[in-house]
Backbone bond lengths (Angstrom), bond angles and torsions (degrees), N, CA, C in turn:
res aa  C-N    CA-C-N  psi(-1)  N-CA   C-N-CA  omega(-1)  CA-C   N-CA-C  phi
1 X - - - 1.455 - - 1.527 108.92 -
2 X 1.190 117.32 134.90 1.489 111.44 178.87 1.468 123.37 -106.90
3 X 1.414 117.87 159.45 1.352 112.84 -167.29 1.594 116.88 -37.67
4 X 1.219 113.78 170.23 2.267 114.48 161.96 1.736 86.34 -84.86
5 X 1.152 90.81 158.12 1.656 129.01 169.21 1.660 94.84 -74.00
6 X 1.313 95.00 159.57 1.576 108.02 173.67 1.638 108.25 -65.08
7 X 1.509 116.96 -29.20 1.193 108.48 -160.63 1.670 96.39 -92.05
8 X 1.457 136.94 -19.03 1.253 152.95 162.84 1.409 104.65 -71.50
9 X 1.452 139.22 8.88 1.362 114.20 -178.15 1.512 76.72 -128.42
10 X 1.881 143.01 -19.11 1.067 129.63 -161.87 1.446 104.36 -103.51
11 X 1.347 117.81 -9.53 1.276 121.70 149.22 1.047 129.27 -52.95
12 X 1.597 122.32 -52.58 1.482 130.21 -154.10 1.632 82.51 -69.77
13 X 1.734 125.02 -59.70 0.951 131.55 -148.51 1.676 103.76 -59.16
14 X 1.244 135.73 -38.70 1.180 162.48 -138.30 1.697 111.54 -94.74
15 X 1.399 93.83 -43.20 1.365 113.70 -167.76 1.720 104.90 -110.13
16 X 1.150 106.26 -10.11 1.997 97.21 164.74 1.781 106.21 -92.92
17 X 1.435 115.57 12.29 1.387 97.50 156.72 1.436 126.79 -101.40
18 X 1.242 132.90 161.23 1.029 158.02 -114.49 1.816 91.01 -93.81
19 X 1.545 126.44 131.38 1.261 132.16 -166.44 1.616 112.87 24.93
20 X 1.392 118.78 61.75 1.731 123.59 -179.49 1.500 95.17 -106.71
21 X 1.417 129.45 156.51 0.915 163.40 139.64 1.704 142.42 -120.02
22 X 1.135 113.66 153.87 1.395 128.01 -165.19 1.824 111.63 -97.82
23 X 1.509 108.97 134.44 1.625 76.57 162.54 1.644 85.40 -167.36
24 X 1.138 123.51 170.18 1.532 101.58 165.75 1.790 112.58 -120.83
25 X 1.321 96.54 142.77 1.853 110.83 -178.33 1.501 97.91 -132.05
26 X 1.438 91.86 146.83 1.560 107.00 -174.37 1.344 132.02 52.44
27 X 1.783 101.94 21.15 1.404 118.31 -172.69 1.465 119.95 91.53
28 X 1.392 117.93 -12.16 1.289 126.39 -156.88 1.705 105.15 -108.11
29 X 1.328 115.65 138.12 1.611 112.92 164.53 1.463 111.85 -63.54
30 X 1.203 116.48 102.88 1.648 114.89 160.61 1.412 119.92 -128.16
31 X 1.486 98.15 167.00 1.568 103.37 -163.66 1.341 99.48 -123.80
32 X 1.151 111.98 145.14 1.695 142.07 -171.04 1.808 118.34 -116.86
33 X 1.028 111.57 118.19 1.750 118.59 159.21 1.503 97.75 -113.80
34 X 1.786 92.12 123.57 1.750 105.54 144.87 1.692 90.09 80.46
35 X 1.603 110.08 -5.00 1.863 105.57 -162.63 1.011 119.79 113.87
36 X 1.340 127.52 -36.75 1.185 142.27 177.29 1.369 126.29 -70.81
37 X 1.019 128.25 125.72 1.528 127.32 174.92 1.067 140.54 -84.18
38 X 1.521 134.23 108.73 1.015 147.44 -148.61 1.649 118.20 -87.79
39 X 2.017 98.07 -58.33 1.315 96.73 -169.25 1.550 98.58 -140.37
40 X 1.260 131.12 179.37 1.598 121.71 -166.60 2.065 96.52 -176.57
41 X 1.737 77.56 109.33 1.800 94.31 178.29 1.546 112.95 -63.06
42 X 0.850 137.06 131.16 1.580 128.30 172.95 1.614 107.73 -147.97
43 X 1.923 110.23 125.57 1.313 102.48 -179.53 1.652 98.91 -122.77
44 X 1.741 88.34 136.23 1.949 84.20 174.40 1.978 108.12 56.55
45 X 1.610 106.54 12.39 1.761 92.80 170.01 1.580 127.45 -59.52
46 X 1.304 101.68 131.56 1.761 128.06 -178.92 1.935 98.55 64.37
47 X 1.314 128.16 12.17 1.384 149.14 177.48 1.319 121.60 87.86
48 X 1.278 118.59 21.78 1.532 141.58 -175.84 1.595 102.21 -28.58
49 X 1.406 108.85 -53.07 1.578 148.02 -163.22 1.423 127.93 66.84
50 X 1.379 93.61 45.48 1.328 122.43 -175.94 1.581 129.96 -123.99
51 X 1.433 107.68 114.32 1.476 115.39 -171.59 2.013 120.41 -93.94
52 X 1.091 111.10 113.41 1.053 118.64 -174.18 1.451 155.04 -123.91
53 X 1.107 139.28 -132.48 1.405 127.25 150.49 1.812 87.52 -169.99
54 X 1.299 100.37 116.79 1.692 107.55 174.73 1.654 103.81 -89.35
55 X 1.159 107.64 139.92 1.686 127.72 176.66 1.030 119.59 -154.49
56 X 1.597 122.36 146.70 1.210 141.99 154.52 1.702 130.70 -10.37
57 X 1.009 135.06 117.10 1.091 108.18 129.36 1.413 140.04 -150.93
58 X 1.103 136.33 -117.04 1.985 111.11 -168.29 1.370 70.63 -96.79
59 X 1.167 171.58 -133.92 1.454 161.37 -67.11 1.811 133.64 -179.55
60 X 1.483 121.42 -167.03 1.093 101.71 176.85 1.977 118.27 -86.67
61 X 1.209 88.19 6.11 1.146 102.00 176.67 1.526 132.81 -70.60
62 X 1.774 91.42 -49.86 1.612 103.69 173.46 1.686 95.48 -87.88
63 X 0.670 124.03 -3.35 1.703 131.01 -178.78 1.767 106.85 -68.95
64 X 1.156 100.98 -44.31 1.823 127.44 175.53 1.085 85.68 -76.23
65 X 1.039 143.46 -98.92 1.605 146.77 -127.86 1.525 109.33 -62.84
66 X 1.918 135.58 -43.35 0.827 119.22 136.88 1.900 150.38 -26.73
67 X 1.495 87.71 -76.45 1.582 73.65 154.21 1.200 152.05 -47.82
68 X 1.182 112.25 -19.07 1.324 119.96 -168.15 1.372 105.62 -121.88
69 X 1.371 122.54 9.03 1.996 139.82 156.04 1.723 73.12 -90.22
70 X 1.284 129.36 -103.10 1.234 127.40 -131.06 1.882 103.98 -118.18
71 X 1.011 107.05 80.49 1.522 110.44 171.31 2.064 109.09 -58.96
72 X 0.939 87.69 -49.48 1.492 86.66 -175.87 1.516 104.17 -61.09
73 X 1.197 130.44 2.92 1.410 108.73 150.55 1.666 111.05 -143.05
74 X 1.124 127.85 -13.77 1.659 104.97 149.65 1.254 121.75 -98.20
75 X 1.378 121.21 174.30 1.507 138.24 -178.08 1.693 103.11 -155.97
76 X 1.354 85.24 165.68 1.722 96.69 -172.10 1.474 101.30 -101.99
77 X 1.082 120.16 105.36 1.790 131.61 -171.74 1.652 97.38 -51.70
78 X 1.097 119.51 172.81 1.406 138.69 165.52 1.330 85.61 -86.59
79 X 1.292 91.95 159.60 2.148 119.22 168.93 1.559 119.22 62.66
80 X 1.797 96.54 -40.74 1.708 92.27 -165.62 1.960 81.94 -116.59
81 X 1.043 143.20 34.04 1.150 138.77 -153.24 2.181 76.07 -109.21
82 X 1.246 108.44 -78.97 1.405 107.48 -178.87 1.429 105.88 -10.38
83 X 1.551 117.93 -91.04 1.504 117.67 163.42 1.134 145.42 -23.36
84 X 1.323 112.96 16.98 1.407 117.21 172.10 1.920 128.29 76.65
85 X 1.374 79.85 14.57 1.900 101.28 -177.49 1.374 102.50 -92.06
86 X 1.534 132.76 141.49 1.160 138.03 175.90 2.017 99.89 -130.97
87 X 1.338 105.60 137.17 1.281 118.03 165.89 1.838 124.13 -78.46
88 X 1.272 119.89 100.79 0.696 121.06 -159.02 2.324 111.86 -93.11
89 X 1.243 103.59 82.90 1.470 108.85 172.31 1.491 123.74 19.80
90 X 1.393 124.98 81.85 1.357 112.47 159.77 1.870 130.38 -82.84
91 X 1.295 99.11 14.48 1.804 103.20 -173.44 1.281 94.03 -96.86
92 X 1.894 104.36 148.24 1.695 99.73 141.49 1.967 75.46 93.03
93 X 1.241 93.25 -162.50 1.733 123.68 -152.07 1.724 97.78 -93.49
94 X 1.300 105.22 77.36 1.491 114.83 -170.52 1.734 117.20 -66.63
95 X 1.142 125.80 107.47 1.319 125.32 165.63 1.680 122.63 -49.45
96 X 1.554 122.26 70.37 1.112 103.83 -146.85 1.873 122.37 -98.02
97 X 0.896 91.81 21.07 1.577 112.52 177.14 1.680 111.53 -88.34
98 X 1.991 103.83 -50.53 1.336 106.25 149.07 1.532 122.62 -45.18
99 X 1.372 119.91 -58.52 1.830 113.32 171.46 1.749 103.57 -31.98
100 X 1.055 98.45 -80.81 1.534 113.91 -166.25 1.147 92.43 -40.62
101 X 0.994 147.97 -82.89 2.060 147.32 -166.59 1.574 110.29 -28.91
102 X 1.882 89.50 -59.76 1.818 81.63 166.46 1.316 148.48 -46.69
103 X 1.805 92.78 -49.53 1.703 107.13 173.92 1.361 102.95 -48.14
104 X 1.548 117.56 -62.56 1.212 139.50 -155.56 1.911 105.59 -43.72
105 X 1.459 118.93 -64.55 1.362 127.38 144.84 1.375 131.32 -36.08
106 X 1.147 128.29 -50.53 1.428 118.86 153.06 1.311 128.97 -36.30
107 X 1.479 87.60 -66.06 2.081 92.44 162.39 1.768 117.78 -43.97
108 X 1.071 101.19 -31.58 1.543 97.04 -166.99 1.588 103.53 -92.75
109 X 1.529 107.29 -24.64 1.771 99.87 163.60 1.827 106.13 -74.30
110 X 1.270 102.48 -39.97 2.241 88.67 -168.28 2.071 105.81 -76.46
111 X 1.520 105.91 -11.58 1.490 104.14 -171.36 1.399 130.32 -75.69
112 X 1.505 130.25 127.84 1.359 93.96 -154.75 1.567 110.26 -98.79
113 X 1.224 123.97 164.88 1.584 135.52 -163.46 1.079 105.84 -36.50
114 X 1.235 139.26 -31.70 1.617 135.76 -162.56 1.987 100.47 -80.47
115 X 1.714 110.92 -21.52 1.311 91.35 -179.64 1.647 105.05 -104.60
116 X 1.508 114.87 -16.79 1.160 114.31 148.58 1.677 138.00 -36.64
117 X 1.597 112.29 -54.22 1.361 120.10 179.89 1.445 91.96 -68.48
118 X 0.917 144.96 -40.51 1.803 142.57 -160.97 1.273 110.39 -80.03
119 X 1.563 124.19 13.14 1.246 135.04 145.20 1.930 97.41 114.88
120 X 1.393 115.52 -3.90 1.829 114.68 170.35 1.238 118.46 57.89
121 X 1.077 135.50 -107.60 1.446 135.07 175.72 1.083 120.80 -100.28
């Protein structure tokens, strides 16, 4: 049996939280709580040549501060980059517990309080 794909391991991770869904916009696999969008697969988008998983986070603030701890694995996406979303590295020797933490937080920034108080992830 051979390994999941990046986009099969950011699913599983993506989709065992709590009211998530799948759908694709802008060509891209992304996942939604409540409607809201959390996280967004993109490989090689507009030819960047960069494979990823775009996510949330509290602002442009922690948006900076990542990148600039670890460039070699975030980047500032096109479109949702303004907003405080950073692309977090799917090539190469994936830290993938970090993936999962991220998604996982994203969800908990786009989710709204009612699945939060009910205990979230």
């Amino acid at each position: 049996m051979s390994d999941p794909t990046p986009l099969e391991t950011v699913r599983a991770a993506a989709l065992a939280l709590p009211e998530t869904e799948e759908r694709v916009s802008h060509g891209q696999p992304t996942f939604f709580v409540a409607g809201k969008q959390f996280a967004q697969v993109r490989d090689d988008h507009h030819g960047d040549g960069l494979h990823v998983v775009c996510v949330k986070t509290s602002g442009v603030d922690e948006q900076a501060m990542l990148i600039e701890a670890a460039p070699e694995t975030y980047s500032r996406p096109a479109y949702l980059g303004p907003s405080g979303w950073v692309g977090v590295n799917l090539a190469g020797d994936v830290d993938w517990p970090l993936v999962e933490d991220r998604i996982a937080r994203s969800w908990e920034l786009a989710a709204p309080m009612r699945l939060l108080e009910a205990g979230g992830r």
